[in-house]
PALUM-787776 format. One line per 3 residues: for each residue x negated, y negated, z of N, C-alpha, C. Coordinates in pm, 1 decimal. Each point is the difference from the previous one (the first is absolute). Layout:
N
X:Y:Z:X:Y:Z:X:Y:Z  ...
END
This chain:
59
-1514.0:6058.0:-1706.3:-80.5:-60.0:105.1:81.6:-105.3:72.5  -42.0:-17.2:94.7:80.3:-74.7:128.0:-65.2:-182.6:-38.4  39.7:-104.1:47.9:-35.7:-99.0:-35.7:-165.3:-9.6:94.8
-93.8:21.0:-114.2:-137.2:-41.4:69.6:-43.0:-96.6:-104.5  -102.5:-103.6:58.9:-20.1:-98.9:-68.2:-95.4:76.1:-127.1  3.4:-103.4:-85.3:-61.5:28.4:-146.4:-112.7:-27.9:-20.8
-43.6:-98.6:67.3:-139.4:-86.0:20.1:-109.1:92.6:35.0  -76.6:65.4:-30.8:-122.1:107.0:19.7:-76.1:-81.8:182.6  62.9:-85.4:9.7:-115.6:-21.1:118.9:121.9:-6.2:123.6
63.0:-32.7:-72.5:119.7:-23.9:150.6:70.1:171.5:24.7  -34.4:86.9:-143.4:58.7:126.7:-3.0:-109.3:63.7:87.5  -107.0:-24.1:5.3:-92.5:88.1:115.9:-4.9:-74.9:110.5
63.3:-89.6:15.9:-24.1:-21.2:180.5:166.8:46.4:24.7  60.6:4.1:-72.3:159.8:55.9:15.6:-74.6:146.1:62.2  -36.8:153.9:-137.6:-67.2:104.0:5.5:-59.6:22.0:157.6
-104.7:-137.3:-16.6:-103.6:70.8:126.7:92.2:-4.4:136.0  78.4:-114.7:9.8:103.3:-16.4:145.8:71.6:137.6:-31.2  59.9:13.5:-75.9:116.4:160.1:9.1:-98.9:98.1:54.2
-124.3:-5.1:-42.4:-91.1:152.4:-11.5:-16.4:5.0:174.0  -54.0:-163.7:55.9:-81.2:15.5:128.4:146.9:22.7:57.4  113.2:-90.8:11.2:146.0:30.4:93.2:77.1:93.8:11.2
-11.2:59.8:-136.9:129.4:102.5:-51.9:-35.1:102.7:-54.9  -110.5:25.9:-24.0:-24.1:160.9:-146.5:-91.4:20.6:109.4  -72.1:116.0:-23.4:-101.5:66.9:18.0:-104.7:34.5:-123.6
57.9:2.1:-115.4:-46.6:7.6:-138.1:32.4:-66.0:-126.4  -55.7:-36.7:-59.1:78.5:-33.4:-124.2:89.0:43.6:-95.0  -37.9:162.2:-5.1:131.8:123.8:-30.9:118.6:-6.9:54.8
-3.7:-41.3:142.6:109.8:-1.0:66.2:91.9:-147.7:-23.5  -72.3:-138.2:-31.5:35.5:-106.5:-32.0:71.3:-1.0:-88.5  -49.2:9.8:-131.9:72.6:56.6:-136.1:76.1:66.3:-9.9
33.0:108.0:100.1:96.1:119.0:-4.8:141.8:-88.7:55.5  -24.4:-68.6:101.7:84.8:-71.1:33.9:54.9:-113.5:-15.7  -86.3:-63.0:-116.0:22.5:-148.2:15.7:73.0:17.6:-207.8
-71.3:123.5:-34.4:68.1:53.9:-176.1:-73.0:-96.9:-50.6  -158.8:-11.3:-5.6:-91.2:-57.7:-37.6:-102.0:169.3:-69.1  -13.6:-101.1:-152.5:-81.0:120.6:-60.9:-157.5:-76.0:27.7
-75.4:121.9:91.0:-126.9:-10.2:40.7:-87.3:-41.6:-79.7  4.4:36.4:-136.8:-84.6:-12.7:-124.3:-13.0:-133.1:-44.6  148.3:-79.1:0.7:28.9:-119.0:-51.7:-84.7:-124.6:145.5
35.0:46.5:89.3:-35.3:-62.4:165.5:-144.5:-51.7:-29.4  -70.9:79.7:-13.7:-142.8:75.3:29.3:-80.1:-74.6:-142.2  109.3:29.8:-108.3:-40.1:-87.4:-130.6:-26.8:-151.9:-6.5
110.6:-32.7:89.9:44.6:-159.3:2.3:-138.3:-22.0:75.5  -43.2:67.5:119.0:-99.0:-88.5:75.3:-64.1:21.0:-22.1  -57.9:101.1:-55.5:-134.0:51.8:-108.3:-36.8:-145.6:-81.7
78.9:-14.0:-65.1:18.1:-114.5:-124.4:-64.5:-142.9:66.2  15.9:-32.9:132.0:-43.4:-116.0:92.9:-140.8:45.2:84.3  -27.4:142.8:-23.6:-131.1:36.2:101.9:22.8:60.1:112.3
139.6:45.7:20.0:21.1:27.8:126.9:1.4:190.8:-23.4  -76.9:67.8:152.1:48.2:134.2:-59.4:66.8:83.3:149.5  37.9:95.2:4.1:49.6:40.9:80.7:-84.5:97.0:104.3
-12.3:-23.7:108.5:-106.6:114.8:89.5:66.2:87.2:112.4  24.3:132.4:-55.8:82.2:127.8:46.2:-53.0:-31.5:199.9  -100.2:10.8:-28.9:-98.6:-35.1:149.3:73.8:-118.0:116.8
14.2:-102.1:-109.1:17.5:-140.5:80.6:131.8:-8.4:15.2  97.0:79.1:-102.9:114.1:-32.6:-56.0:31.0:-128.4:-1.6  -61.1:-43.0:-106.6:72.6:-181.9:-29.1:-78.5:27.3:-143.7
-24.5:-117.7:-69.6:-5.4:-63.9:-112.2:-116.4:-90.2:8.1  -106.5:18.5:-46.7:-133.4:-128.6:-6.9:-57.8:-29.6:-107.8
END
């Protein structure tokens, strides 16, 4: 993985800026950024946050 912050809250406003500027998906984020989706998705799970295919971001 590329240097993204570690912090579960600063890691989803990192997430949600890449998703709205740069991805189109979160498949595509991970694919590129060599982020395992499971672990991503885990971390913000763990704080309440979940991911919406729809919205593409993280809430």
């Amino acid at each position: 993985m590329q240097d993204i912050p570690q912090d579960a809250m600063m890691l989803m406003s990192f997430v949600n800026m890449k998703l709205r500027d740069e991805y189109p998906s979160l498949d595509e984020l991970c694919a590129s950024m060599d982020i395992d989706r499971r672990w991503l998705e885990g971390k913000l799970a763990a704080v309440g946050f979940e991911y919406s295919e729809e919205n593409n971001k993280f809430w």
